[in-house]
N, CA, C and O of each residue as an XYZ file, in Angstrom:
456
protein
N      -8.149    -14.799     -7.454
C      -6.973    -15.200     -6.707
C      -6.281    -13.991     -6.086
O      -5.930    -13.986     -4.906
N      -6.081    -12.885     -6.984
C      -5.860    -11.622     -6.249
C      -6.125    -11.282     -5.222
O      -5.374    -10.691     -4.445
N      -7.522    -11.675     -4.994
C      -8.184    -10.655     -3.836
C      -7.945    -11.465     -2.897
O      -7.704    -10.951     -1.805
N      -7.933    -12.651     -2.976
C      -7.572    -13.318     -1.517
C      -6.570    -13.406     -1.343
O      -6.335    -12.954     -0.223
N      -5.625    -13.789     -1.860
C      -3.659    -13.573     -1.585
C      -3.522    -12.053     -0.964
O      -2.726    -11.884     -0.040
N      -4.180    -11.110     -1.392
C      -3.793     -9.595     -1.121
C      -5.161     -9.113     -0.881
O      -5.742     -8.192     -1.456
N      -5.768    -10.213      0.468
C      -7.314     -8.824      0.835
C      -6.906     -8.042      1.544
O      -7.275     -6.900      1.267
N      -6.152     -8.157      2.547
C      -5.311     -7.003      3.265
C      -4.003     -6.210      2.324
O      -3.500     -6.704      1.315
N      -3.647     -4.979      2.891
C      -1.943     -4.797      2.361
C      -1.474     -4.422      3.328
O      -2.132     -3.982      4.271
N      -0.421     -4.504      3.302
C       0.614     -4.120      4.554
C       0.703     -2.800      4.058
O      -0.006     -2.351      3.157
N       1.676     -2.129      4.724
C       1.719     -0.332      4.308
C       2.537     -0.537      3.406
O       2.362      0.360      2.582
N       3.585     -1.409      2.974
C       4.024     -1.208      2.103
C       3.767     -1.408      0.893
O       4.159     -0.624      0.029
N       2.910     -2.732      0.557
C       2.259     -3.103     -0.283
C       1.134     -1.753     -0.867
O       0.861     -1.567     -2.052
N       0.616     -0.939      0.286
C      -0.282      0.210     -0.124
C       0.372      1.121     -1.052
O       0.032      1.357     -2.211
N       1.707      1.777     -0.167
C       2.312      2.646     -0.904
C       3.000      2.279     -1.978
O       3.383      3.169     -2.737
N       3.321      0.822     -2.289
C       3.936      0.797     -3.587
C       3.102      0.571     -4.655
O       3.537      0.473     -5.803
N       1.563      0.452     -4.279
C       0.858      0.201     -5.562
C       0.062      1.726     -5.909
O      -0.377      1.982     -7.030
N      -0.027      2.619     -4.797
C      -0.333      3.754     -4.470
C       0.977      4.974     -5.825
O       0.693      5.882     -6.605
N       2.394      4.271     -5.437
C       2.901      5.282     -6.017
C       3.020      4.334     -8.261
O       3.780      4.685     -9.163
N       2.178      3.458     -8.284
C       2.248      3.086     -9.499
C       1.420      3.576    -10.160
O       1.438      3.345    -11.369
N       0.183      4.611     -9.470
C      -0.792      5.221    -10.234
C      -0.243      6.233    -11.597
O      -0.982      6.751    -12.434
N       1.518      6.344    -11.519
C       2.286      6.405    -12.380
C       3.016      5.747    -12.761
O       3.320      4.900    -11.921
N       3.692      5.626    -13.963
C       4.587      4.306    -14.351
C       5.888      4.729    -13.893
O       6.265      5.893    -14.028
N       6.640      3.760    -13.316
C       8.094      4.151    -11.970
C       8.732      2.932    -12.043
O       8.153      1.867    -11.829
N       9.860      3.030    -12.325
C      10.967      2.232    -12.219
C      11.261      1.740    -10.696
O      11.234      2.668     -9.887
N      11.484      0.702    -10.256
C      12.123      0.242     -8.671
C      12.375      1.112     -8.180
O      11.647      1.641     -7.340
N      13.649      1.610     -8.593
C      14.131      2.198     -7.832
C      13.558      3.970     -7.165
O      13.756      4.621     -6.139
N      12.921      4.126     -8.228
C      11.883      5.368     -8.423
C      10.905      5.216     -7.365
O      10.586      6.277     -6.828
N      10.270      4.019     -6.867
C       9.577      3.437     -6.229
C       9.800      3.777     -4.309
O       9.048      4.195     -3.428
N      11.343      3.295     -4.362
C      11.706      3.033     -3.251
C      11.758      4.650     -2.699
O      11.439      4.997     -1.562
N      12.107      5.302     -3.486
C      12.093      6.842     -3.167
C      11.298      7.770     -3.146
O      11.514      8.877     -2.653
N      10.094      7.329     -3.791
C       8.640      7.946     -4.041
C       7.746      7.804     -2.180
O       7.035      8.661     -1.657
N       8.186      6.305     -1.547
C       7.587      6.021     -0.910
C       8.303      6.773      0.422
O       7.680      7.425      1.260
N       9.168      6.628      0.422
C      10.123      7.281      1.663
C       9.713      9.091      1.891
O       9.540      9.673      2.962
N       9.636      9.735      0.307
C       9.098     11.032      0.342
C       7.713     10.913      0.851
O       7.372     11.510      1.872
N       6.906     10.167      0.179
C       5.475     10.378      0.403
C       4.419     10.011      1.629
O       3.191     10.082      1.647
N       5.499      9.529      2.795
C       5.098      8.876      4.056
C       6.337      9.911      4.758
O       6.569      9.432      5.868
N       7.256     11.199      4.520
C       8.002     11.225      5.206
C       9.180     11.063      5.894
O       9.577     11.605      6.925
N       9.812     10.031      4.995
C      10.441      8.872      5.702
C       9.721      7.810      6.557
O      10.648      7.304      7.191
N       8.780      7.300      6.863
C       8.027      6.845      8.346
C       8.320      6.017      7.345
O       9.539      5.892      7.228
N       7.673      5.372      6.538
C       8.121      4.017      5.805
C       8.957      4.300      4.210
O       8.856      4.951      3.170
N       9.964      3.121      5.025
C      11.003      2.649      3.452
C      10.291      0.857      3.264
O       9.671      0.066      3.975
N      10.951      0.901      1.606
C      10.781      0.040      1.119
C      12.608     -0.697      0.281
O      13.349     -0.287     -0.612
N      12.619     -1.836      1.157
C      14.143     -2.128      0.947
C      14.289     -2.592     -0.247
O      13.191     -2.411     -0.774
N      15.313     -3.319     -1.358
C      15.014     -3.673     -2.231
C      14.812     -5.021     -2.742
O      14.550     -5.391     -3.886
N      15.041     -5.888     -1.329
C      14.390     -7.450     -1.702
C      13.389     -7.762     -1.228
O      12.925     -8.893     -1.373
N      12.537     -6.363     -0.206
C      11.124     -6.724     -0.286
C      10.052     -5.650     -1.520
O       8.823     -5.581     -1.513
N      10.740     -5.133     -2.204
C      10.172     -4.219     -3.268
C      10.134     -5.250     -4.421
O       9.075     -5.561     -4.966
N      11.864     -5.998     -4.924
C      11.361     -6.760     -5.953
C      10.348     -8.314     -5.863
O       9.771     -9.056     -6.658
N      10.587     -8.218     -4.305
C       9.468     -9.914     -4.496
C       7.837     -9.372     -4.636
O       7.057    -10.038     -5.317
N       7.402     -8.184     -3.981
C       6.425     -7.612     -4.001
C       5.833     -7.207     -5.721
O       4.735     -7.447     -6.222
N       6.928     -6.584     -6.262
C       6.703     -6.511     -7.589
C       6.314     -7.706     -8.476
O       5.417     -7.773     -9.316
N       7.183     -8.609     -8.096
C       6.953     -9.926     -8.827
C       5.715    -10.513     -8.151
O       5.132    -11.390     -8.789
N       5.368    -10.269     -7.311
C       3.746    -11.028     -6.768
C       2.571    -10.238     -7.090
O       1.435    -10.707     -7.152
N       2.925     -8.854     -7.321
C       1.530     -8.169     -7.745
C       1.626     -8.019     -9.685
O       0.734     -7.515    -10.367
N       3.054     -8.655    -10.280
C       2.786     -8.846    -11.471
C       1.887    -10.292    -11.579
O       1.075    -10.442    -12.492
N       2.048    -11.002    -10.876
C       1.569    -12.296    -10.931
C       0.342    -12.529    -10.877
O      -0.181    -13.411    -11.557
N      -0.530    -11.508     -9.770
C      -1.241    -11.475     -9.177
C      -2.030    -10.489    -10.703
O      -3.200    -10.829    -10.878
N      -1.751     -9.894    -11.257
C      -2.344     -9.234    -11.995
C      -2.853     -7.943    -11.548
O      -3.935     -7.452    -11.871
N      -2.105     -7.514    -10.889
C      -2.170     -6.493     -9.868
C      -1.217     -4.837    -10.571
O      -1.451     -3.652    -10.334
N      -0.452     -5.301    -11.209
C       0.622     -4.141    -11.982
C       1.176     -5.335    -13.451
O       1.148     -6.539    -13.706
N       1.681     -3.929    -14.141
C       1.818     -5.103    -14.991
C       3.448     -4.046    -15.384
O       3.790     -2.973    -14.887
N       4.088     -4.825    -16.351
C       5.848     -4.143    -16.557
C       4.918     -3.378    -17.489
O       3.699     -3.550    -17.494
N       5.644     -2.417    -18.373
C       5.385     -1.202    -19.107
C       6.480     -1.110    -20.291
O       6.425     -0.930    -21.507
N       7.623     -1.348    -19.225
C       9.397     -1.028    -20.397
C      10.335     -1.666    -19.938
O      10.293     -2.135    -18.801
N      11.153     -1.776    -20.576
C      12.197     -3.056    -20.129
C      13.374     -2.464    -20.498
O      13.647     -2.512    -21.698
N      14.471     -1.678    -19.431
C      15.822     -1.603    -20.336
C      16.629     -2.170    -19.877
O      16.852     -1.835    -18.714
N      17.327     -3.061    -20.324
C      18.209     -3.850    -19.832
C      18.097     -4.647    -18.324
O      17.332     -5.611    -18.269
N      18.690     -4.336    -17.371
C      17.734     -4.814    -15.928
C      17.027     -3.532    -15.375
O      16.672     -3.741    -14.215
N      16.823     -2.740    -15.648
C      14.952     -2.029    -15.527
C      14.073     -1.779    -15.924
O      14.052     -1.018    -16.892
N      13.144     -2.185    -15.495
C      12.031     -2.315    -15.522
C      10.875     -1.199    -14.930
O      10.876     -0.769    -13.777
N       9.986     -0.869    -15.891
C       9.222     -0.146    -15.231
C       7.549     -0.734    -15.065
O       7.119     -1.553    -15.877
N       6.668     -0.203    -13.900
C       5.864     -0.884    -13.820
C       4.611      0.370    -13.930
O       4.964      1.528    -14.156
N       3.017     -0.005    -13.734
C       2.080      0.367    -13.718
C       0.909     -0.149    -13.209
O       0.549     -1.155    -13.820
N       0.096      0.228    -12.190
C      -0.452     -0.670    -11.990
C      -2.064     -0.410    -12.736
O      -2.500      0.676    -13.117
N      -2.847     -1.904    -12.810
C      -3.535     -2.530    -13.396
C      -5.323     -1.745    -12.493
O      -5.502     -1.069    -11.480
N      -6.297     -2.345    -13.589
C      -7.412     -2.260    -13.377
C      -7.577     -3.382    -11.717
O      -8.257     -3.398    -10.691
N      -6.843     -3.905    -12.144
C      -6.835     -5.059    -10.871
C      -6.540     -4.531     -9.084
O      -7.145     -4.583     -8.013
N      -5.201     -4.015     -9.628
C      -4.453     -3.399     -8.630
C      -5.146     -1.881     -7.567
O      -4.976     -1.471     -6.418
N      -6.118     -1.377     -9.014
C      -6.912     -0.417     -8.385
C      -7.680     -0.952     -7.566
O      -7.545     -0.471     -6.441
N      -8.577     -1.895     -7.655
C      -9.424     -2.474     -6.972
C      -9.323     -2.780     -5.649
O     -10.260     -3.012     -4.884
N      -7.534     -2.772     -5.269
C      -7.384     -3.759     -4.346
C      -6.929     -2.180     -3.293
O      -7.034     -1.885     -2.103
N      -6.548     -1.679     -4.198
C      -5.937     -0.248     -3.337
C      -7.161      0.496     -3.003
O      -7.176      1.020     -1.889
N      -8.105      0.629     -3.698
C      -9.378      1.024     -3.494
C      -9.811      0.503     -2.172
O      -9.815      1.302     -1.235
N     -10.348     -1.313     -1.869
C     -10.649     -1.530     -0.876
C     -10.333     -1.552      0.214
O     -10.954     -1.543      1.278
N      -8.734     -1.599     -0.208
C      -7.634     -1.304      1.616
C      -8.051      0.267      2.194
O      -8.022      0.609      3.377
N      -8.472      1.180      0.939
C      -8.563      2.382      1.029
C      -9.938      2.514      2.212
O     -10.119      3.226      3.200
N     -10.491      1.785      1.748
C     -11.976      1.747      2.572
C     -12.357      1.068      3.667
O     -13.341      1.263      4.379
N     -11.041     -0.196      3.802
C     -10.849     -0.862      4.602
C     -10.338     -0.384      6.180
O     -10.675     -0.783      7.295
N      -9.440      0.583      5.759
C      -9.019      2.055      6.490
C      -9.965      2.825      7.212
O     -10.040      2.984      8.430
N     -10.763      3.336      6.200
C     -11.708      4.059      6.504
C     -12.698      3.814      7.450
O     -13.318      4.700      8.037
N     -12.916      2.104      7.665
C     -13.958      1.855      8.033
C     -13.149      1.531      9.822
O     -13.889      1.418     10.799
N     -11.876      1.444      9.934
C     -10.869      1.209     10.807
C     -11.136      2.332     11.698
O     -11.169      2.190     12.920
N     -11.338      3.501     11.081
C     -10.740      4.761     11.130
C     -12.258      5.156     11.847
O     -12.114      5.651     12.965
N     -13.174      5.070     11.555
C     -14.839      5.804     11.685
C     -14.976      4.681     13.088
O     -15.173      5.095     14.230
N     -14.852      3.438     12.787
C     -14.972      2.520     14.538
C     -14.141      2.992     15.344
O     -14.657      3.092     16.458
N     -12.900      3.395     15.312
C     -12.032      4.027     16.005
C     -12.640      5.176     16.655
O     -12.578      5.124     17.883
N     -13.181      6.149     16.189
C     -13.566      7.388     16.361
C     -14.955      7.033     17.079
O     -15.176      7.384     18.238
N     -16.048      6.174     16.161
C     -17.068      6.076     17.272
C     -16.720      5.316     18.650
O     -17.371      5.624     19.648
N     -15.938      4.552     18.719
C     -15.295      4.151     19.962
C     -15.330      4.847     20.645
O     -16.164      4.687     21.536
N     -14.480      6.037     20.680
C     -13.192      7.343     21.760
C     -14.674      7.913     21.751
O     -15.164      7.703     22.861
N     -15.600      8.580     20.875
C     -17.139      9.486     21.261
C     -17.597      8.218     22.571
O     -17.095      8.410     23.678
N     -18.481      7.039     22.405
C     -18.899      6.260     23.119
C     -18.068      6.555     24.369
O     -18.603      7.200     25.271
N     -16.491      6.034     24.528
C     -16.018      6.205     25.508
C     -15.105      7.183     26.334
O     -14.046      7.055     26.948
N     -16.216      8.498     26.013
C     -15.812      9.909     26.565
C     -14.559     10.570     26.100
O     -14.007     11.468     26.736
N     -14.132     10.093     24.970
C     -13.105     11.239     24.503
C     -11.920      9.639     24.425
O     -11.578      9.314     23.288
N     -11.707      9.293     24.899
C     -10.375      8.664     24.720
C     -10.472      7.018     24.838
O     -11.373      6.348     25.344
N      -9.388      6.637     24.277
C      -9.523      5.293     23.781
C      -8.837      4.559     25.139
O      -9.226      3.741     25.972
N      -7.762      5.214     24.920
C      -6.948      4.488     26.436
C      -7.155      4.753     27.833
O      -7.210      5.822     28.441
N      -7.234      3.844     28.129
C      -7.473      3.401     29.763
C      -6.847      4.364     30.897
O      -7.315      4.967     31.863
N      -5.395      4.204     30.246
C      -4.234      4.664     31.373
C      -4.446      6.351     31.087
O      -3.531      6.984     31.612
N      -5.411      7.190     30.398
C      -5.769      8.482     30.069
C      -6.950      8.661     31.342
O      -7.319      9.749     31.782
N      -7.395      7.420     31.770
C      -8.911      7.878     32.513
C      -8.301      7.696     34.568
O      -8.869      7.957     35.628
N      -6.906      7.123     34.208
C      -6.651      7.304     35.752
C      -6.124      8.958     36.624
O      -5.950      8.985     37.843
């Protein structure tokens, strides 16, 4: 059920299961991701906790510690799997992209060849 609810991830979904390869509290989360992209992507906090709650569901991360209302998470044998294939999923984005621009003399866009 995992893999089809979540065969794709959005970037955010990447980087938040990306920064669980340690165990991180929400809010730890939201700030891990903002450093580790730059700022280029944030993660707000009512799409961090529904995300959390769907990749606990999903069997994707699982909680770790509980203090009072925080929570910390980790993600799962599951969760690797899925970050793994977006990982490659990328990759394979990334290598057609490139044989593309070789095939079509250096550049992808059109409005480059006028």
């Amino acid at each position: 059920m995992a893999r089809e609810k979540f065969q794709t991830l959005t970037e955010q979904m990447f980087y938040i299961l990306l920064c669980l390869q340690s165990e991180c509290y929400g809010m730890d989360i939201m700030e891990k991701v903002r450093a580790m992209t730059g700022e280029r992507v944030s993660v707000g906090p009512g799409t961090l906790y529904n995300l959390l709650e769907s990749f606990v569901d999903a069997g994707m991360i699982c909680e770790t510690k509980v203090e009072g209302r925080r929570r910390s998470y980790l993600i799962t044998a599951t969760g690797i799997q899925a970050l793994e294939a977006e990982y490659q999923r990328l990759m394979t984005l990334t290598a057609d992209y490139r044989q593309y621009v070789i095939r079509n003399g250096g550049s992808s866009d059109e409005s480059d060849k006028a």
